[in-house]
C-alpha positions as CSV (number, residue, x, y, z in Angstrom):
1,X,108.4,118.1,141.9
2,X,110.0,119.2,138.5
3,X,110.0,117.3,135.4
4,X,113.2,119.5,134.6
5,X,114.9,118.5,137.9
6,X,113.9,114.9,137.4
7,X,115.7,114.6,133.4
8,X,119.3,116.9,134.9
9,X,119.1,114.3,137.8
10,X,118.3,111.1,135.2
11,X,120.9,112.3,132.8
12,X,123.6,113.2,135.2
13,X,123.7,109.6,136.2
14,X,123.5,108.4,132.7
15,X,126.5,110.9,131.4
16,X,128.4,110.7,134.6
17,X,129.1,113.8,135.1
18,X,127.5,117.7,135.4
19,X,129.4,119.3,132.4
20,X,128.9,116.3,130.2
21,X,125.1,116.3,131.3
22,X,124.5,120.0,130.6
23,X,126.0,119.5,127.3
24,X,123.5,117.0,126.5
25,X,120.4,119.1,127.8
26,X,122.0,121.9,125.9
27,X,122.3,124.3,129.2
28,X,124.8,125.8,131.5
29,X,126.9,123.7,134.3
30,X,125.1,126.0,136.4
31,X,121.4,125.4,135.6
32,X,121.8,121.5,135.7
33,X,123.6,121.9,139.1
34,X,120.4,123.9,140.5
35,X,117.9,121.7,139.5
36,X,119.8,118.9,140.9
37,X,119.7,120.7,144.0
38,X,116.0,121.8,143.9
39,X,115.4,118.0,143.4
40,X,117.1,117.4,146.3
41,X,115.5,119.4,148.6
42,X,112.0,118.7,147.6
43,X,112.8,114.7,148.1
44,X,114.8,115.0,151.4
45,X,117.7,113.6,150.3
46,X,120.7,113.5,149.0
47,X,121.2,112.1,145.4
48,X,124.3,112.9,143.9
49,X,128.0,112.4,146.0
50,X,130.2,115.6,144.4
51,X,134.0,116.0,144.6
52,X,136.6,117.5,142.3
53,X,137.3,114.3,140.3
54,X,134.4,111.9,140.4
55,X,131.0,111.8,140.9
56,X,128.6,108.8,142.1
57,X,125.0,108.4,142.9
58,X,123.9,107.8,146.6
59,X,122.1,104.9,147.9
60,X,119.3,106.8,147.6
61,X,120.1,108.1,144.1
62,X,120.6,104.5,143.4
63,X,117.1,103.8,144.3
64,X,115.7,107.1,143.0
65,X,116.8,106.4,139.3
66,X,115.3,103.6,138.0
67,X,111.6,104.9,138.6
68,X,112.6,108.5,137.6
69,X,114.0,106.8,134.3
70,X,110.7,104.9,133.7
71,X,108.8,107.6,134.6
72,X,110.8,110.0,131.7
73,X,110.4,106.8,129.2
74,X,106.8,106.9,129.6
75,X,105.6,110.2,129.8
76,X,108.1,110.6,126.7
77,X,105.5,107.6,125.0
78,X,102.9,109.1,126.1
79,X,103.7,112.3,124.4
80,X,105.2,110.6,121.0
81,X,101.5,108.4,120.7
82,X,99.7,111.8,121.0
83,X,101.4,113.5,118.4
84,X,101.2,110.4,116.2
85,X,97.3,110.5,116.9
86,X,97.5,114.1,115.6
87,X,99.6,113.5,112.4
88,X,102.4,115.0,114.0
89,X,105.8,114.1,115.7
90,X,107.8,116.7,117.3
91,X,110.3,117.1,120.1
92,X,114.1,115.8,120.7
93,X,115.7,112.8,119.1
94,X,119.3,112.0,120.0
95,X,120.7,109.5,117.3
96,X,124.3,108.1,117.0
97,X,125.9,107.4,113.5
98,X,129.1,106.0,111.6
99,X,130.2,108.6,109.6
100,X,131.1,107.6,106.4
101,X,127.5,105.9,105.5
102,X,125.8,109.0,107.4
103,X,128.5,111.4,105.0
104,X,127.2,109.2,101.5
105,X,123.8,108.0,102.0
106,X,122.1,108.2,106.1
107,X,122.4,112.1,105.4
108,X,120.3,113.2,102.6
109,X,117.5,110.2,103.7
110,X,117.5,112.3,107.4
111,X,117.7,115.7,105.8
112,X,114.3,114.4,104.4
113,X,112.7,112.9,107.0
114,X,113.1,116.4,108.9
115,X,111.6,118.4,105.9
116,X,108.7,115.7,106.5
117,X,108.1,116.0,110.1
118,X,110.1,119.7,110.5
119,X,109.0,119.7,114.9
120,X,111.1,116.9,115.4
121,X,115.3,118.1,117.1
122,X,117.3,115.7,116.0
123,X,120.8,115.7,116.9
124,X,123.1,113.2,115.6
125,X,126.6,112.6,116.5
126,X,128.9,110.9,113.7
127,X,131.4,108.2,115.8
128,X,132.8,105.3,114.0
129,X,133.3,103.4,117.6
130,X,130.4,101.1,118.8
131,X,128.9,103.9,121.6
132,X,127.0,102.6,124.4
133,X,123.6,103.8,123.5
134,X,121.7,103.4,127.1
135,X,124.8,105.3,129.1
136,X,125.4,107.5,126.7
137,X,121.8,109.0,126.4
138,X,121.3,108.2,122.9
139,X,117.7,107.2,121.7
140,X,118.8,105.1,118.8
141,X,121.9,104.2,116.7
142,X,122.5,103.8,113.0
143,X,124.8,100.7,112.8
144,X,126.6,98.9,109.8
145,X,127.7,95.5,110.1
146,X,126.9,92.6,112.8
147,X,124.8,92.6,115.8
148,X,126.4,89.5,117.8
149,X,126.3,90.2,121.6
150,X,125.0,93.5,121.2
151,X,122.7,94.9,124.0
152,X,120.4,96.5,121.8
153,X,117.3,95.7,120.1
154,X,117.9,96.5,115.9
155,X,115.4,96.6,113.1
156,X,117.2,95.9,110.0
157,X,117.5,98.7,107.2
158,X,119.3,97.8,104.6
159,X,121.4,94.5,103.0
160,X,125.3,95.6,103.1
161,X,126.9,93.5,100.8
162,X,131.1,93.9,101.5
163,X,133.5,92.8,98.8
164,X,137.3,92.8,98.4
165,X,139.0,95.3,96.2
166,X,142.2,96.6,95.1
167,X,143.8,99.0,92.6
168,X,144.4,98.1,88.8
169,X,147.9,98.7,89.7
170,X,148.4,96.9,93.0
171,X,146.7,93.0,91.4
172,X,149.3,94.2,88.3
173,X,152.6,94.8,90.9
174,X,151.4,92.1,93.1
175,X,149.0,89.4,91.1
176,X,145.4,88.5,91.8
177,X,144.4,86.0,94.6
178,X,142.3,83.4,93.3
179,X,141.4,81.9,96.4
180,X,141.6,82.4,100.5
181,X,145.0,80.5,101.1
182,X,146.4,83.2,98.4
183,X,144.4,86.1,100.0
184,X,146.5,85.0,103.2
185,X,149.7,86.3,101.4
186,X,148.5,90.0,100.2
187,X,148.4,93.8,102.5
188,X,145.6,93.9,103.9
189,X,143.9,97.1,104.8
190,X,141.5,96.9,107.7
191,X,139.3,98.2,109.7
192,X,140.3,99.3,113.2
193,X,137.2,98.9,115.6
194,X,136.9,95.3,113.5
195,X,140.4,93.9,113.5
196,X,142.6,92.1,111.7
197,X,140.1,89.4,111.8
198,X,137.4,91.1,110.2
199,X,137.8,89.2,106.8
200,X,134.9,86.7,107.7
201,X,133.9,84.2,104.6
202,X,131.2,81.6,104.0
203,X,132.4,78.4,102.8
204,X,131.0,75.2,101.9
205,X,132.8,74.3,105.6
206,X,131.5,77.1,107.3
207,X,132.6,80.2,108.4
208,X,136.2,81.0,108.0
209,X,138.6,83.9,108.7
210,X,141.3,85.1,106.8
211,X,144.2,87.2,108.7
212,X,146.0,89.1,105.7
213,X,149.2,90.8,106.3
214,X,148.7,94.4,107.9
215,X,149.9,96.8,105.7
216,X,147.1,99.8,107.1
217,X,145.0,99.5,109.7
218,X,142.3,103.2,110.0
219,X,139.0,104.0,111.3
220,X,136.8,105.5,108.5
221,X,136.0,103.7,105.6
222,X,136.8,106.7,103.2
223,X,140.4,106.8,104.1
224,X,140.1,102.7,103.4
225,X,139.1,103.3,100.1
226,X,141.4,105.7,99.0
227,X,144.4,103.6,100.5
228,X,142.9,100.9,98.3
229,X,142.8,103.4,95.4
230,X,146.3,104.3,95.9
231,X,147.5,100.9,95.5
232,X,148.6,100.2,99.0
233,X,146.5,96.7,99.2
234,X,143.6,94.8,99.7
235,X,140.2,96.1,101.3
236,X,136.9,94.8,102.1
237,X,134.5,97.3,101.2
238,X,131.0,97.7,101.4
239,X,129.6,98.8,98.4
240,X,128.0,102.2,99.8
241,X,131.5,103.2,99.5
242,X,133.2,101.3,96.5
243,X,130.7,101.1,94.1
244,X,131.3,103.9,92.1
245,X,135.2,103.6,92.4
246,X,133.9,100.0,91.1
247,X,132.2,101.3,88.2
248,X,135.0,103.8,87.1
249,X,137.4,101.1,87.1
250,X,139.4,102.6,90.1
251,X,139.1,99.5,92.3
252,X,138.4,95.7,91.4
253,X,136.1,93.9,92.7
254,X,138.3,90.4,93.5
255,X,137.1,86.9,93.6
256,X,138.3,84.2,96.2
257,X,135.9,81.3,95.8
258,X,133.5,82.0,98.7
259,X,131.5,84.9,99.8
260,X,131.9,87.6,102.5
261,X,129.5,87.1,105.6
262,X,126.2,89.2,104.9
263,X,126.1,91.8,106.8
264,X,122.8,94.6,107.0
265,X,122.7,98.0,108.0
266,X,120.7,98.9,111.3
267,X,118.7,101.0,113.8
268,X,119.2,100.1,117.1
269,X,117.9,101.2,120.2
270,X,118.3,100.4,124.2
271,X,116.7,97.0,125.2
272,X,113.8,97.0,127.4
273,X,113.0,100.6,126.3
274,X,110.0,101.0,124.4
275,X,111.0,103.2,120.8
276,X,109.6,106.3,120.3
277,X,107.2,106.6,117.2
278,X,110.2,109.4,116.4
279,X,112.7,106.6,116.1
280,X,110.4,104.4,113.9
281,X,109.4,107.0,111.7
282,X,113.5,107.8,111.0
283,X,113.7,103.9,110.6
284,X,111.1,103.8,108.2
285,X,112.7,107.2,106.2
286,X,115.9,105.2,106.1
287,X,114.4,102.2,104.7
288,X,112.2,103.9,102.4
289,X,115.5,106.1,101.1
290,X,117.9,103.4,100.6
291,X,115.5,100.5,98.7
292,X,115.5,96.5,98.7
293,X,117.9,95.9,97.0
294,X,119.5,99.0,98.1
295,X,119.9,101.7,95.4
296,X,123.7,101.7,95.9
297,X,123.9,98.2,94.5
298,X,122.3,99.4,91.2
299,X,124.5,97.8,88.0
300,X,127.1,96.0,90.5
């Protein structure tokens, strides 16, 4: 039997289809397809139910994948603790990441942990939406911000520290809030794979939310910032992307009277899988690169 055959079949049912599976092994339609097949006939059975519009795993496909998928996680551990015995890690790492802290600071800290272990493939895919890191194939995620309800085990990275800013010239055309019940009454620019209730605040009554008026909602933090720059309202920004509009003068930091919920930057990966030493070593890059406190916080 295969190992090739064994990761088309494993990653076919993880990406739910052949073309989307070849993409992430990086090979034809065709050479997936025939491995699946020469998998097939070596086990006697049928895996995979094929049609023009869908595809679904057998019963004995069902049954099939869950040992083949431990059997991939550990001879992939096996591998990673050898090459860790020999000083070396090498071999593919699939990592998701948000793109505007990947863009300003994940970047240069991974472009460094490569020159450092230069046998390692990484492959990171920049997606601002909360990806499904065990379906999906990935074998960790960078995340920023909370980790309620998540099915994923994180080790924490970094403090992210969010605050709410504006232009000079929007708190001069439409005055400062000095509090949350005033904050209620501004534009708000938000967020779109957090809401319009992503203003979250401790207070000396607990957590509360704060629901400003929508006046742009956008998914990439850059575009937020430069909507706040432009004087079109209210943001809450973390300060790996304000600070330095911070210490220009471009934005403002404002103060309400109670402070935004802490929030931490991540690496995450599928509970119940063991992590590769690959995916701790990248943690541990991270961590190294960005400092406690982290360097981005410098004179703020």
């Amino acid at each position: 039997m295969k190992l090739d055959g064994i990761a088309a079949f494993v990653t076919i049912a993880e990406a739910g289809s052949i073309s989307e599976a070849a993409r992430r092994l990086r090979l034809s339609k065709s050479v997936v397809s025939d491995r699946l097949a020469q998998l097939e006939r070596r086990l006697g059975a049928s895996l995979v139910h094929r049609s023009t519009r869908s595809l679904s795993l057998t019963e004995d496909g069902l049954a099939f994948l869950e040992l083949a998928s431990q059997a991939l996680r550990d001879l992939d551990s096996a591998a990673a603790a050898l090459a860790e015995r020999r000083g070396t890690l090498s071999g593919p790492l699939r990592i998701s990441a948000p793109v505007t802290l990947t863009v300003l600071h994940a970047g240069p800290a991974l472009y460094r942990f490569l020159r450092r272990h230069p046998q390692i493939e990484l492959s990171i895919e920049l997606d601002d939406r909360v990806v499904d890191a065990q379906a999906e194939g990935f074998d960790g995620v960078i995340r920023h911000g909370p980790m309620r309800d998540s099915p994923l085990t994180a080790w924490q990275i970094a403090r992210s520290r969010r605050v709410l800013v504006a232009s000079p010239d929007y708190l001069e055309r439409q005055g400062t809030p000095r509090d949350l019940v005033e904050l209620e009454a501004h534009r708000g620019i938000f967020y779109t794979h957090r809401g319009l209730a992503d203003w979250r605040f401790e207070t000396d009554a607990g957590m509360r939310q704060v629901r400003a008026r929508l006046g742009l909602q956008v998914n990439n933090g850059m575009v937020m910032r430069d909507a706040a720059m432009a004087g079109l309202g209210i943001a809450m920004l973390p300060l790996f992307i304000a600070g330095p509009h911070i210490r220009d003068g471009a934005l403002r930091v404002i103060e309400v009277g109670a402070e935004t919920e802490p929030e931490f930057i991540h690496v995450a990966h599928p509970e119940g899988r063991n992590p590769t030493a690959k995916l701790r070593a990248l943690a541990d890059c991270l961590r190294e690169a960005f400092g406690d406190p982290p360097y981005w916080e410098a004179g703020l």
